[in-house]
Every structure is written in C-alpha cells, then in structure tokens.
N, C-alpha and C positions, 0 to 999 in steps of 0.2 A: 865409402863407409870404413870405418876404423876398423883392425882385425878383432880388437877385445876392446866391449865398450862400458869405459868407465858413466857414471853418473854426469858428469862435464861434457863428458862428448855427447852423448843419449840429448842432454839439453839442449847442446849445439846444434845437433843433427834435427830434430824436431824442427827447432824456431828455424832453421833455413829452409827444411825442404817438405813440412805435414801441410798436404794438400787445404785442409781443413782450414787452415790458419793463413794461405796466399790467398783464398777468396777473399777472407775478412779486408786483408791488407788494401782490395781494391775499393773499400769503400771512402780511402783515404783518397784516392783519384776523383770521386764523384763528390764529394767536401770540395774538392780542390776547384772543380768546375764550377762549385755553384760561389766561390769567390769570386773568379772573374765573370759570373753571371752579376754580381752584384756592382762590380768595377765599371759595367757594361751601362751606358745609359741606356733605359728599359725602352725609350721611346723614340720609334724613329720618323725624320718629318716625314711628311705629304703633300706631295705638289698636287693642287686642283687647277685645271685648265678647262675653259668650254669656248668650244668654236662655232659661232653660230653665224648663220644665213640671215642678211637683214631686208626685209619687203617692207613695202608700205603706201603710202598715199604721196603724193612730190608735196604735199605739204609739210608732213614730219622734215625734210630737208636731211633725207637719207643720202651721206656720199661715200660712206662705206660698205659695201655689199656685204662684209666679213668682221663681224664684233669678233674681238677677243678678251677673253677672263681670264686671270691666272693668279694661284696664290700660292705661297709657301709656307705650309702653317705645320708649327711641331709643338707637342702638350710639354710646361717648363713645368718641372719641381719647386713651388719655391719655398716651402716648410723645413729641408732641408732632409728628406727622404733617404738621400743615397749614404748618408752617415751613419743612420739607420742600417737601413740594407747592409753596408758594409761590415757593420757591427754584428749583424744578426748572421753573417756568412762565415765573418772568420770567428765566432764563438761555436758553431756549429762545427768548424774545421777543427777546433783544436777538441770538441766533446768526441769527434768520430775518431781523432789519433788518442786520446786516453781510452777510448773503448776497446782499438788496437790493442793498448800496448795491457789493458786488462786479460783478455782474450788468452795475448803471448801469455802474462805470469800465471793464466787459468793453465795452459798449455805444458807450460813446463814442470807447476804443479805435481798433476797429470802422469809426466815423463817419472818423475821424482817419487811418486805413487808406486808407478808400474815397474820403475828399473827394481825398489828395494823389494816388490813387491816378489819378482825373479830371484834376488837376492836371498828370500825370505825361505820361497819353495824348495829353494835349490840346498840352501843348509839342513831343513826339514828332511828335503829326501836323503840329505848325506845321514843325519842322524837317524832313518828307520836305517840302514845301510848299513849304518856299526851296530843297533839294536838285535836286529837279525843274524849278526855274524857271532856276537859277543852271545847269544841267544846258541845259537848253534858249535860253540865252542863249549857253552855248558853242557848243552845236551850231551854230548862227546863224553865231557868228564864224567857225567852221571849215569852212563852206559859203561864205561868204566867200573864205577862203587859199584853199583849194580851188579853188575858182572864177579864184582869181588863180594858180594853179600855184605858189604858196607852202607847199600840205601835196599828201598823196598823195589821191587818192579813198578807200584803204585808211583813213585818219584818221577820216575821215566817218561810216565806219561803226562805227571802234571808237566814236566819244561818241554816235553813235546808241544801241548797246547799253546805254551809259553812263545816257542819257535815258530808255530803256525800263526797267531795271533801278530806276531810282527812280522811276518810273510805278509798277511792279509793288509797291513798299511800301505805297502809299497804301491799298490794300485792307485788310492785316493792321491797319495805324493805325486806320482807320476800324471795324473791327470791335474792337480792346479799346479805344477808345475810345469805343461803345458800349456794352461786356462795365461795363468799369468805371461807365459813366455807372448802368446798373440794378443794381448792386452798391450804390453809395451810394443809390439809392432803397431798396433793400431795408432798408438799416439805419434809414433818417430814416422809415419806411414809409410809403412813399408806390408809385405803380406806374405812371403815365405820366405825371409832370409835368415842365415844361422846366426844367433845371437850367441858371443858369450862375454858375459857380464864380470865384472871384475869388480868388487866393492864388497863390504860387510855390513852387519846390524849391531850397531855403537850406540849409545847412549851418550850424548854430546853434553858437554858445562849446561847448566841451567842458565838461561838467557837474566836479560838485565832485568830491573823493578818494574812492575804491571805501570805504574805510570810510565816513566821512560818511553816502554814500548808502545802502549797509544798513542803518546804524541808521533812517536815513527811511523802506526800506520797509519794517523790523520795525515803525514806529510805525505806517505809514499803509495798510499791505495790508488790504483788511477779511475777506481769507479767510483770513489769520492771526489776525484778532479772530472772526471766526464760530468758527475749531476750539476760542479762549481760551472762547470761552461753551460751545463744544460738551461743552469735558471740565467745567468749572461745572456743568450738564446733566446730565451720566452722574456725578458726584458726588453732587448732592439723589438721583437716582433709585435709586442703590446705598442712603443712608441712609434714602430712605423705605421701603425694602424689607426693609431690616434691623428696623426700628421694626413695622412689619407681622406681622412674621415670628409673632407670637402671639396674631393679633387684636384684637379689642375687647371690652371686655364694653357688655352691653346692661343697661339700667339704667333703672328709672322706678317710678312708683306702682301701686301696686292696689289695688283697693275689691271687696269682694265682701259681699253681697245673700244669706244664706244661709238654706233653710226652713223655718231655725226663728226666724226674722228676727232673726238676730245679723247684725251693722255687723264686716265685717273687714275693717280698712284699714291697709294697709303698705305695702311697697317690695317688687318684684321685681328680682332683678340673674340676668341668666346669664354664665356664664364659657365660653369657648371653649377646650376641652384640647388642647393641639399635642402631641398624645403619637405621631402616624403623620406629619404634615406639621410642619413647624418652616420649607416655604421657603427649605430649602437650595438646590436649582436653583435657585430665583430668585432668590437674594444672589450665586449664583457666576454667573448670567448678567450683573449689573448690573455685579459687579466686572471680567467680563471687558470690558464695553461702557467700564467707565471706561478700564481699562489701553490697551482702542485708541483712543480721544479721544485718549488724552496721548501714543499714539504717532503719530498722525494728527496731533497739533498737534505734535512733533518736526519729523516727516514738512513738512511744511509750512512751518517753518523754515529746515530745510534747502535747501525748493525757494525759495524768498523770494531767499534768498544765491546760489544758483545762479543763479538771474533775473537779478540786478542783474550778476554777474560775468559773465555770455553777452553780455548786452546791451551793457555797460559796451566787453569783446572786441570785440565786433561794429562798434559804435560807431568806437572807436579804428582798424579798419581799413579802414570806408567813409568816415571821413574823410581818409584818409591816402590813402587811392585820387582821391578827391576833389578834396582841397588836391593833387594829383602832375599831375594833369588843368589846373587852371585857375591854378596857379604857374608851370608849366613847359612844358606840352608843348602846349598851346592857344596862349600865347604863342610859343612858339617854331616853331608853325605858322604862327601869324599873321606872323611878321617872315621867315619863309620863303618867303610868298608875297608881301610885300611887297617883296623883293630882286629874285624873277626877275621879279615884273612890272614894278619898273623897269629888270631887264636887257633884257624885252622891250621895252620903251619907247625905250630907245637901240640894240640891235641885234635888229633885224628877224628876222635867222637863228634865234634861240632858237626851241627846240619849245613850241609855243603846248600841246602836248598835256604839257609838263611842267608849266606855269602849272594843266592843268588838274587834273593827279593830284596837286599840292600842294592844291589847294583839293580835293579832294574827299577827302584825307584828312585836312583841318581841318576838314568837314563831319563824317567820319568820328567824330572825334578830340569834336568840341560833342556828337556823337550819346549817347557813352561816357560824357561827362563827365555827362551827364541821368539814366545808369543810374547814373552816382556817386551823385551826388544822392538818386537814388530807393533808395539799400540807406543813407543818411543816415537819409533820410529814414523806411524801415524800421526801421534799429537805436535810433533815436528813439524810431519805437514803440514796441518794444520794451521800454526804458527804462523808458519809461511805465509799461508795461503792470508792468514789476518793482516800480515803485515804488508802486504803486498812485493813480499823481498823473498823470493826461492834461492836466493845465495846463502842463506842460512843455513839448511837443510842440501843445499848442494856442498858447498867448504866442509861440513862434517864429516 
C-alpha cells in the first residue's frame, strides 16, 4: 500500500485487490467454459451390441450357436447448429467481460466518491479548527475591552456562545470524517488501515458540448456494450432453436452375426418425427427473450443520454454556485473585513463585535464554498459515471 494515497493510486489499489470485484472477474472464467462447451460436439456416439444364444428346431438350419448385433450409431447436426451455438457462446463471452469491465468503472467511481469524499471531511474539519481558534482569539481580545470598559460584560458572553458553538461542530466533523474515512476502506477493501489521503476539492474546465459527450458515452458505456452482445445472445439462441426444432437423425453402421452365419453389414439411420412437438414454445420463448434484449438495449440508450444530460445539468449549477462563492462573495468578504479592521485601527470606538460577525461570516461563506466544491466535485462523478470514463474526474 502506498504511504499517502493519491486518487490514482486509491483507483489502482481497488481495481487490483477489492475483494468484491475478483469474484465478479471469475464470471469471465465460466463464459470462457461455456465457449469451449460450444466448440465441443454436444453428441457423443454409441455402440449397441447384443449377443444372443441361438436354439431351435434342425430344421431352421441353425450352425451358429452365438448371433451377433452390433452398431455404431452418433445423432449428426445437419442444420448447422454448432455455428449457432458458437455464436450464442462467444456473444455471451464478450456480454459477461463488458459487464466486468462495467462493474470495474462502477468500482472506481465508488473509489472517486469516497477518496474526495475524505478529502471533503478532512478540509471541513480543518476549517471548524481555524473557526474555533480564530473564535477564541476574539474572545481573548474582548476579555481584554471588557476589562478596559471599552465593550459591555453582556459582549463577552455573546463570543463566549460564539467559541462554544464551534466547539460543538468539532464532533459531527470528526465523526463523518471517520464515516467517510471507512467508506473508502470499504471500497479499496481494506478494514483498519491508516489512510492519508493527498488531493484537493477543485472545480475542473467545464467538459466539451452535451452532443460531443453522448456520442462518448454511447462509445464508451460497457453496459451499453454488454445489452449490444446481450441481443447478439438472444439472436444465435432464437436460431439455434429454430434449427432444433426437428431434431437430428441418428446415423452409423451395422454388422450383424446371424445363425445361419450370414455377414449383414449396412448402415442404420433413424429419423426423429415432429408430428406432436415442432418447438413451438420454445421458438416463441427465444423470440420473445430477443424482442426484450433489443428493448433492454433501447432501454439503455436512452438511460446512457439521460446520464450525461443530468450530470452535464448538475455540473453547470455546482459550478456556478461555486465560481459565485469564490469570484464574489468570499472576496467581497475578505475586503469587508479588511475595511472595518482598518476602521478599527484608526478609530477605537468601532464595535470590535462587528469585526467579528464579518469574519465569521467569511468563515461562514469558505465553509459553503467547500460544499460548492463537494456537489463539483459530485456532479464530476457523476459525469464519469455517464460516460463510462472515471479518468476525467481522476486527471483533475
């Protein structure tokens, strides 16, 4: 494990070693078997033999006491089944590795969530941490005036309350910034080791044009490529059922051994009669399983474009909350309190308790601006998560 773990590594570390996600990977094994199940001819021969005792009257003109029967008969395809099958194994194989590699970008997501999620808590709890200090350096000064009959006694307790009240945050901080700290364990799977995280909360370029990016996640989604193999799938599986629908015939040699020691040797074939069964349900079950793949793979489309335009939404108003915070009103706090403190500085009479409600609604104001950040930083996700591409939201 790395000593300090960036965002890159958190994703690296996951996708090699969360328990959660090597299961998955082994469904890639049981796809892979049922290819060479398909490569396999399904049908193997059978030898029939019978050895029989021959009695009788001296007239039959019995001279061999022991008939023999023997045949070698194997059921042939000849529809052409195994191209089917073949078909219907490796669309199957490639639906179960885009489910895979779904799973992984669900997975790193996930990571991507949780790492900023630490990220998030940890500058939070840095900020009640100046709030309370910055908090109790006033109180100091106003026990000071106070002291000099320059504020009231009545003052003293208002930033008392002030000092307690961000006292009292430090608890909720330190508890989701716990919550969050074993959230990102869960996903990297891991379960008591120390994590320290190294990254910030940035507001990244706004991404390319809403078209642009659809056609990116129609390319890049793999649970829009899993549903493309899935109706692939229910395709071979409709025609090898249609191919079916009349059997095989069974077909091979036979030699027979008979008691008057005649040599009969030919060929057996039997024919299978679909004259009650023809597999009707089962041509209407497979067409009905194809008709929902290809509405499932609609279905899926649809949610693909939906993704990107929510996100895309999302995006365009946590940044705008964002950029409104740290263009304007953090600034304009800042030169706020840099006014009355140099009013304070040349006239003594200013309320030192207005010095302090500006600054603690700049405190206020950095606090809001970190929740900006953190629904950025969400609708990023989010993004991601539309596009099927967590390297957006990791490179930031």
């Amino acid at each position: 494990m790395p000593p300090v773990w960036t965002v890159d590594a958190a994703v690296r570390y996951a996708l090699e070693n969360n328990p959660e996600l090597a299961a998955v990977r082994q469904q890639h094994g049981i796809a892979a078997a049922g290819v060479v199940i398909a490569q396999t001819y399904p049908f193997n021969p059978i030898w029939e033999g019978k050895i029989r005792a021959t009695t009788g009257p001296e007239s039959a003109g019995i001279t061999n006491a022991v008939s023999n029967e023997h045949k070698f008969l194997v059921d042939v395809e000849i529809r052409g089944q195994r191209k089917y099958r073949r078909q219907g194994a490796d669309a199957a194989l490639s639906r179960v590795d885009w489910e895979i590699a779904f799973q992984e970008v669900n997975l790193a997501n996930r990571v991507v969530r949780a790492f900023y999620a630490v990220v998030y808590r940890n500058e939070k709890l840095a900020l009640v941490a100046e709030i309370i200090q910055l908090n109790e350096k006033a109180a100091e000064h106003v026990r000071k005036l106070v002291d000099q009959a320059r504020l009231k006694p009545a003052d003293l307790v208002l930033i008392g309350t002030e000092v307690d009240d961000a006292r009292g945050q430090e608890g909720p901080a330190q508890t989701s910034l716990a919550m969050a700290g074993y959230d990102l364990r869960r996903a990297l799977g891991l379960i008591r080791q120390d994590l320290t995280v190294q990254g910030k909360l940035q507001a990244p370029p706004f991404p390319e044009d809403h078209e642009t990016l659809v056609n990116k996640a129609l390319e890049l989604r793999p649970d829009l490529h899993a549903r493309q193999a899935a109706v692939q799938e229910a395709e071979a599986r409709l025609q090898l059922e249609i191919r079916n629908r009349y059997g095989n015939p069974n077909i091979g040699p036979a030699y027979e051994y008979d008691p008057t020691r005649v040599n009969l040797i030919g060929a057996q074939i039997t024919l299978p009669l679909p004259l009650f069964n023809t597999h009707r349900g089962e041509i209407m079950q497979r067409s009905a399983e194809r008709g929902k793949a290809g509405l499932e793979l609609h279905q899926t489309e649809v949610q693909v474009r939906q993704d990107v335009e929510a996100a895309l939404a999302r995006l365009e108003k946590a940044r705008a909350w964002a950029n409104n915070y740290e263009k304007q009103i953090i600034p304009n706090f800042r030169s706020s309190l840099e006014r009355i403190e140099r009013l304070f500085d040349l006239d003594p009479t200013v309320d030192v308790l207005r010095i302090i409600e500006i600054r603690r609604k700049l405190l206020k104001a950095r606090d809001t601006y970190l929740d900006a950040l953190w629904e950025v930083t969400l609708a990023q996700a989010d993004l991601a998560a539309a596009l099927g591409d967590p390297s957006i939201i990791i490179s930031h």
